[in-house]
C-alpha positions in Angstrom: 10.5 -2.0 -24.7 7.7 -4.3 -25.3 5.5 -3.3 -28.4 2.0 -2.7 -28.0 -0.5 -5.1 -27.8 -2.6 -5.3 -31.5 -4.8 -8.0 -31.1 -6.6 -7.3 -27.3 -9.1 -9.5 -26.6 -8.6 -11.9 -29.1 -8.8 -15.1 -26.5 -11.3 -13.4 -24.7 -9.3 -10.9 -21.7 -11.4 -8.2 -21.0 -10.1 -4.7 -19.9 -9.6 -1.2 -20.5 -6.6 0.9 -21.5 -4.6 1.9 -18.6 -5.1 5.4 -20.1 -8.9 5.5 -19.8 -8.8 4.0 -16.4 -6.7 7.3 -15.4 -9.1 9.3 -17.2 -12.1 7.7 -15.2 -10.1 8.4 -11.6 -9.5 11.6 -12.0 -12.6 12.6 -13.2 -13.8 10.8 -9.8 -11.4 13.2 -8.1 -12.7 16.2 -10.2 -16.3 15.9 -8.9 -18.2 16.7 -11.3 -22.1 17.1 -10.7 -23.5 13.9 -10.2 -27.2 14.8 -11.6 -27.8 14.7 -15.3 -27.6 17.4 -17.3 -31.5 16.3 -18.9 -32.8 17.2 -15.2 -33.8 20.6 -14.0 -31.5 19.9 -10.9 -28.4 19.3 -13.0 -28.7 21.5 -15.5 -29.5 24.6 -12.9 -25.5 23.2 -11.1 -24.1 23.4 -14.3 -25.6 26.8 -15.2 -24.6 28.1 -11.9 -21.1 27.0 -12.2 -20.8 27.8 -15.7 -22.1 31.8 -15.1 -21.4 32.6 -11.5 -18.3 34.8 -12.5 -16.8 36.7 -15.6 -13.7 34.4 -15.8 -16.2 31.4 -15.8 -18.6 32.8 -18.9 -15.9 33.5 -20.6 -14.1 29.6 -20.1 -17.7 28.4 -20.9 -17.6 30.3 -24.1 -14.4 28.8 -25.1 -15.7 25.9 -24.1 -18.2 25.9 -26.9 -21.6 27.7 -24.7 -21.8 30.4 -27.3 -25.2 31.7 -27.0 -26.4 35.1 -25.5 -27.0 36.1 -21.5 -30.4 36.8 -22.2 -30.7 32.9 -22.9 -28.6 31.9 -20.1 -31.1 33.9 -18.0 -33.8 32.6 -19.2 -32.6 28.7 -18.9 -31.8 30.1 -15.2 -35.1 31.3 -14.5 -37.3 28.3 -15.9 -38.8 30.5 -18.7 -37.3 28.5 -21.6 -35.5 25.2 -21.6 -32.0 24.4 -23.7 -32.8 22.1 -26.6 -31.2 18.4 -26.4 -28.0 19.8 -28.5 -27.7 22.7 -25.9 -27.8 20.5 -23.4 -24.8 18.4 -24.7 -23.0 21.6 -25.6 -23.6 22.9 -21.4 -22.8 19.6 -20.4 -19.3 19.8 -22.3 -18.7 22.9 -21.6 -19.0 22.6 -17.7 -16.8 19.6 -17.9 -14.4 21.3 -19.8 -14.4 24.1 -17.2 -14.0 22.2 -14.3 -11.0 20.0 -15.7 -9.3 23.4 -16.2 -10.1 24.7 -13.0 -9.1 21.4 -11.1 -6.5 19.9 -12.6 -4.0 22.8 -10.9 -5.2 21.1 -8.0 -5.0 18.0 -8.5 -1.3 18.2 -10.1 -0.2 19.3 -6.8 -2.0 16.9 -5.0 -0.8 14.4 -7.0 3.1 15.7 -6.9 3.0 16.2 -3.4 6.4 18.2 -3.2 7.9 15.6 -5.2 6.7 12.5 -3.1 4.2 11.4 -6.1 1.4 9.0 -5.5 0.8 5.8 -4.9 -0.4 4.1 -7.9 -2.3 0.7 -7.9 -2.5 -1.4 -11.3 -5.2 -4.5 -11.6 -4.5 -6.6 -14.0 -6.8 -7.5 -16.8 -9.9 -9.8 -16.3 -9.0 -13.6 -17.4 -12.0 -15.5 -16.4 -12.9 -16.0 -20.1 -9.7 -16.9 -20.9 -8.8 -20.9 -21.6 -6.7 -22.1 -18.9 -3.1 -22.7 -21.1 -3.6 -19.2 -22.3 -3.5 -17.4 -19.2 -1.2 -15.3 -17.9 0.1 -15.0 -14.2 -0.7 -11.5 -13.3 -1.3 -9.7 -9.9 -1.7 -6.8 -8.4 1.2 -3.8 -9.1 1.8 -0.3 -7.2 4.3 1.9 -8.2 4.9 5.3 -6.9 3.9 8.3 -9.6 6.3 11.1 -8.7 5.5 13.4 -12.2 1.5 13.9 -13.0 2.4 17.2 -15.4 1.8 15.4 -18.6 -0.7 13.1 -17.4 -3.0 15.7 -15.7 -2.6 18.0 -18.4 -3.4 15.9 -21.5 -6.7 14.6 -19.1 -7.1 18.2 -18.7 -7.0 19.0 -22.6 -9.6 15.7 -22.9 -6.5 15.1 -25.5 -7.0 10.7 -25.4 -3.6 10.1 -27.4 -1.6 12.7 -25.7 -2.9 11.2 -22.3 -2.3 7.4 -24.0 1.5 8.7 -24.8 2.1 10.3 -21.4 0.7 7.2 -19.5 2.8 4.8 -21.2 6.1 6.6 -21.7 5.9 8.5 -18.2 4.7 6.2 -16.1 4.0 2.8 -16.8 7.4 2.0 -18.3 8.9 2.2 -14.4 7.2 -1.0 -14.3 10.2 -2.6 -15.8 10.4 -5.2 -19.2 7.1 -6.1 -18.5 5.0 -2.8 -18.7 2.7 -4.3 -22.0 1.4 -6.9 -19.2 -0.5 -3.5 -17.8 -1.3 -1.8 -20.8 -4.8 -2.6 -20.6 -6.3 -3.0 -16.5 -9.3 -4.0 -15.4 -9.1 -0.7 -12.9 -6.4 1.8 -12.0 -6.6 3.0 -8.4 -5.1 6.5 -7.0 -6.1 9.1 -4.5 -5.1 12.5 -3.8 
């Protein structure tokens, strides 16, 4: 197995670890409120999703949302606004919630029985690279048929066990030269 690469960058490839551009396509998939958090609009979504049910207030306040129902009520009814740290804190906590409470789904979309998922790999961005340096790279799919540890360390927002689990579950079925893909330009899946 290849080792990983050290010096990234160094004659000018740009890219991303194939890691974060899972992270980034599932978080697509998750759907996660689209209106920022500093807006009345977003905030009030988040709120909502955060306190609609016990289970929920409870996951928020694991999540880190540890202040009374009185306050909630009052962010909810416009009477007092969350401070800039509050914000963050809802805004963390909601996404923390809603990875939790898609990622079942999402795991089994992924699986599908078994089948797995299609997987699309673009290779890193060269245009910056001098000519006798670069590297012939194209376009890879493979098909993804186990998303359990992949899906849960996203879940967790755990970046090395996500890192590990990308590398040594699924990008190594690309054969001797995996470290070619270690970093992407974009990673492509649906489910």
């Amino acid at each position: 197995m290849p080792e990983r690469n050290i010096d990234f960058g160094m004659h000018g490839a740009r890219g991303i670890k194939g890691h974060e551009a899972v992270a980034r396509q599932l978080d697509r998939l998750a759907g996660f409120v689209a209106t920022p958090v500093s807006e009345r609009r977003g905030l009030l979504a988040r709120l909502r999703y955060l306190t609609r049910t016990v289970h929920a207030r409870q996951a928020a306040r694991g999540a880190g949302l540890t202040v009374t129902d009185r306050t909630l009520r009052a962010w909810l009814d416009g009477k007092r606004s969350p401070s800039k740290k509050n914000l963050e804190r809802i805004d963390t906590a909601y996404r923390t919630v809603r990875r939790r409470n898609v990622s079942r789904y999402l795991l089994a979309r992924l699986n599908r029985g078994g089948r797995g998922t299609r997987v699309e790999l673009h290779p890193l961005n060269q245009s910056h690279v001098p000519r006798p340096r670069q590297r012939e790279l194209g376009l890879r799919t493979l098909n993804v048929r186990h998303w359990d540890r992949v899906v849960e360390a996203w879940s967790d927002d755990d970046d090395e066990a996500l890192d590990e689990a990308w590398v040594s579950d699924v990008v190594v079925d690309l054969g001797s030269d995996w470290g070619q893909y270690e970093y992407v330009s974009n990673i492509g899946f649906a489910a």
